[in-house]
KELO-918529 format. One line per 8 residues: number of its first residue (from 1); for each residue x, z, y of C-alpha. Coordinates in steps of 0.1 Angstrom, whole numbers, always signed. Layout:
BEGIN
NUM) X:Z:Y; ...;
This chain:
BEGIN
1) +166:-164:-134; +179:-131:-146; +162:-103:-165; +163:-74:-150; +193:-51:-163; +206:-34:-136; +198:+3:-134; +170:+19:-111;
9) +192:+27:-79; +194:-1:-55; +218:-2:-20; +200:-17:+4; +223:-17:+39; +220:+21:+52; +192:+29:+21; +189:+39:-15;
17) +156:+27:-31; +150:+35:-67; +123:+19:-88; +114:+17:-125; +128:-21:-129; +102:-24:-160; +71:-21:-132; +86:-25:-102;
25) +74:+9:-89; +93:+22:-63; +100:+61:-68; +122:+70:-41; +138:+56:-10; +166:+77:+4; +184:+75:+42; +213:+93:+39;
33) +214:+110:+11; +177:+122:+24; +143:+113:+2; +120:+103:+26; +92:+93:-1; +72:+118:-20; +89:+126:-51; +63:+134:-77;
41) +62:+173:-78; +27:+173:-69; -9:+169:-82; -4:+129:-73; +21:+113:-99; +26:+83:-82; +52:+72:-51; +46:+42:-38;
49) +19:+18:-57; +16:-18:-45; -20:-27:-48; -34:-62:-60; -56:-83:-62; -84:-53:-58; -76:-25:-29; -98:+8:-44;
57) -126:+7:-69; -147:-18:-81; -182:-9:-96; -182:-3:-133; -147:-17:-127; -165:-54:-131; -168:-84:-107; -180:-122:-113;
65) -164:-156:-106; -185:-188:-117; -206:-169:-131; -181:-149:-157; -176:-108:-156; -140:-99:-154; -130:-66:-157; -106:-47:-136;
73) -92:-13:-128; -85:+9:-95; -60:-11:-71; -50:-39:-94; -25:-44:-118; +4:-55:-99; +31:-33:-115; +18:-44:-152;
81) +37:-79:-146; +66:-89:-158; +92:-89:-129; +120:-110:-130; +154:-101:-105; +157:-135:-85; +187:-120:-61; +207:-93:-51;
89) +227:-93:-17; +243:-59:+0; +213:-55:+23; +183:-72:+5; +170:-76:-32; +142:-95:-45; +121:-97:-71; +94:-125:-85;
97) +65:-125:-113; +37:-150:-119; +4:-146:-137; +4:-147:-174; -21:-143:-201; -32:-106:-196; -39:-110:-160; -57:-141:-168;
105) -82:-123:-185; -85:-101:-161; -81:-124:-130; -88:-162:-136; -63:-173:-110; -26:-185:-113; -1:-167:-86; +31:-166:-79;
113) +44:-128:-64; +75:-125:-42; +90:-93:-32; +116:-86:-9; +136:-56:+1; +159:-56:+27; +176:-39:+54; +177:-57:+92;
121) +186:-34:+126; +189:-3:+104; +154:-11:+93; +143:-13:+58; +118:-41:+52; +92:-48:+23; +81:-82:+20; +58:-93:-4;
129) +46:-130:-6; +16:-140:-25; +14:-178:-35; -16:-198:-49; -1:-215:-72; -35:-230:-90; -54:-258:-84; -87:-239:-68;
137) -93:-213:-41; -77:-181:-54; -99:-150:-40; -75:-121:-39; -64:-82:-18; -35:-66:-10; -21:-31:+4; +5:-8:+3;
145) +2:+28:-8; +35:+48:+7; +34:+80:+4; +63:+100:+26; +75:+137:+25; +59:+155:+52; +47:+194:+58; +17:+208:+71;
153) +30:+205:+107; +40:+168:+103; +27:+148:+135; +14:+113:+131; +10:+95:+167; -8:+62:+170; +7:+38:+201; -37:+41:+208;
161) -67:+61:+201; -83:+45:+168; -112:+53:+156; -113:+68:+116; -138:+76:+92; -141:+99:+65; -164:+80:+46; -140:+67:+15;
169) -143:+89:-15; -107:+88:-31; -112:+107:-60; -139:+85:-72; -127:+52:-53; -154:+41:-35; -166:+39:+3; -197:+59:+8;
177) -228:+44:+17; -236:+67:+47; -200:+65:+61; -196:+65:+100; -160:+55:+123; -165:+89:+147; -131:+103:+142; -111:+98:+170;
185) -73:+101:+164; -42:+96:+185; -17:+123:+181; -21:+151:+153; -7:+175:+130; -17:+165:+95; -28:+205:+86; -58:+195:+114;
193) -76:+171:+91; -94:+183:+67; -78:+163:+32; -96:+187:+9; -76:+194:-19; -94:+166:-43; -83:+142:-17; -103:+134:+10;
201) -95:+97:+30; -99:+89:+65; -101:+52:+69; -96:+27:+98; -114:-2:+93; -98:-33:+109; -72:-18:+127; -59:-33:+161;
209) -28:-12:+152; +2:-22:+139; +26:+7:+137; +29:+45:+143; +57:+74:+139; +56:+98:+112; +73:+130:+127; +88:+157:+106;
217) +108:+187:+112; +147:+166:+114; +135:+130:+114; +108:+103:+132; +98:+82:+109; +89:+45:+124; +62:+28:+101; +48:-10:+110;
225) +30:-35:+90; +29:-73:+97; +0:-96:+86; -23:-122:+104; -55:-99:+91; -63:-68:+108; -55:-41:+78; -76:-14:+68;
233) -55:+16:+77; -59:+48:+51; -50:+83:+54; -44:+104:+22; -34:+138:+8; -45:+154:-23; -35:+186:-39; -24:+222:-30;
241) +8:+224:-16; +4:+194:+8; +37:+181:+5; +27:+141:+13; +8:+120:+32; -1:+86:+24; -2:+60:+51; -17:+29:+37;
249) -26:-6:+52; -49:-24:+31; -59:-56:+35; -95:-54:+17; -118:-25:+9; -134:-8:-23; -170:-12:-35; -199:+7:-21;
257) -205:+35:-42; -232:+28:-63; -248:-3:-43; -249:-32:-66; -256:-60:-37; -236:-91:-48; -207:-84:-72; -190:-118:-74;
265) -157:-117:-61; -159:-147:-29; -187:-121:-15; -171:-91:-14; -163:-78:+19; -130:-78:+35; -114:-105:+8; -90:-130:+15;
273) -85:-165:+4; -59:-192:-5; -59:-227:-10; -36:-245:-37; +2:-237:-27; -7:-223:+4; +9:-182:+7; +7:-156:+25;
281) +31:-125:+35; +26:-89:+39; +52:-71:+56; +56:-33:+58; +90:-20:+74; +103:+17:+78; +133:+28:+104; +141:+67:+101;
289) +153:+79:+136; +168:+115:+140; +147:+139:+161; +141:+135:+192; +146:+163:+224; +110:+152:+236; +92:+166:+201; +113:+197:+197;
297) +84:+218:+201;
């Protein structure tokens, strides 16, 4: 396996995606020549996290398993692995990392992380596998946290009516006690939700939906997600000049804020399992269109 050497700017078919090859974070993803990921000018300095094995907060940051505390922070600790460059092709790169000792402390389990990027029918494809590669159930979450380039009169349209709720406190990380899913959505401009400049989340919780288009001022953005799970689907914005959304499917769900029920990890809600070397794939795929006649409005 190779070390990682190349620099930060990878072409992928018809894309440029550049990441910090030390983390693995993904800080831009051009079509050409055009950034169609938010590009850090705002209050959020982040692009595009990958969240594991926790999707939001945990209480106090703390879970159990067998009876042990672990602690943990906000979304994981995915892009504090080492990564290793498995292969590099004109329309796909990949990328691999296992568990070591720091995320043992954190995360008693031993995994085995694929990512893929790739480019197939002009679409550009992230594919991350997760593999238990221990000898006992391995408890874990996933999700994606894009965040794209919009303006306030970006339009989001659902192939359905879904119902949201607004009962996920972002800028703390947890889901609110009192929370209800009465927010029906369909078609919208993003300046008619109310994001609140600390960053207020609408949430979908076990969404039937599996894609949606993203449509901005010169381009249609198609976003999609593959998984056997229905994901949790988050909406995001934070800050003053509104220049991103992120559109997140999670597959798991942040603590309750301040409920202490049952914090050992195999209870909490929405988490999934994996039996030795068995794995599991998370697919999220984005096609940029040019726009179309029908929203020139």
């Amino acid at each position: 396996m190779e070390k990682i050497i190349l620099k930060n700017n990878y072409n992928i078919g018809g894309y440029e995606v550049g990441m910090n090859p030390s983390n693995l974070k993904i800080e831009y993803i051009k079509y050409k020549g055009e950034n169609i990921i938010y590009n850090l000018k705002d209050s959020w300095k982040e692009a595009f996290p990958i969240l594991f094995p926790v999707c939001g907060k945990l209480n106090d940051d703390k879970y159990t398993y067998n009876n042990e505390e672990y602690k943990i922070r906000m979304h994981g600790f995915l892009h504090e692995l080492n990564w290793i460059l498995e292969d590099k092709t004109k329309n796909c790169i990949s990328f691999k990392t296992t568990y070591d000792n720091n995320s043992f402390q954190k995360y008693p389990f031993k995994f085995e992380i694929m990512i893929d990027i790739f480019e197939i029918d002009e679409t550009l494809k992230i594919r991350s596998t997760i593999k238990n590669i221990d000898n006992k159930l391995m408890y874990y979450n996933f999700g994606y946290h894009p965040s794209f380039s919009v303006s306030g009169d970006s339009v989001i349209k659902f192939p359905a009516h879904e119902l949201f709720s607004d009962g996920l406190n972002y800028n703390s990380g947890f889901m609110k006690s009192d929370f209800k899913y009465n927010i029906k959505l369909k078609e919208f401009k993003l300046n008619e939700l109310n994001f609140s400049e600390k960053g207020n989340t609408y949430l979908a919780f076990n969404s039937k939906i599996r894609s949606l288009n993203l449509i901005n001022k010169k381009t249609i953005l198609e976003i999609s997600f593959d998984n056997k799970n229905d994901p949790n689907i988050l909406l995001w914005q934070m800050g003053k000049k509104k220049e991103y959304v992120c559109i997140e499917p999670w597959w798991g769900l942040p603590d309750y804020s301040g409920e202490i029920i049952d914090s050992s990890l195999g209870n909490k809600q929405g988490i999934l399992t994996l039996k030795p070397n068995q794995s599991e794939t998370f697919d999220l795929s984005i096609q940029v269109k040019s726009k179309k006649e029908e929203y020139e409005n």
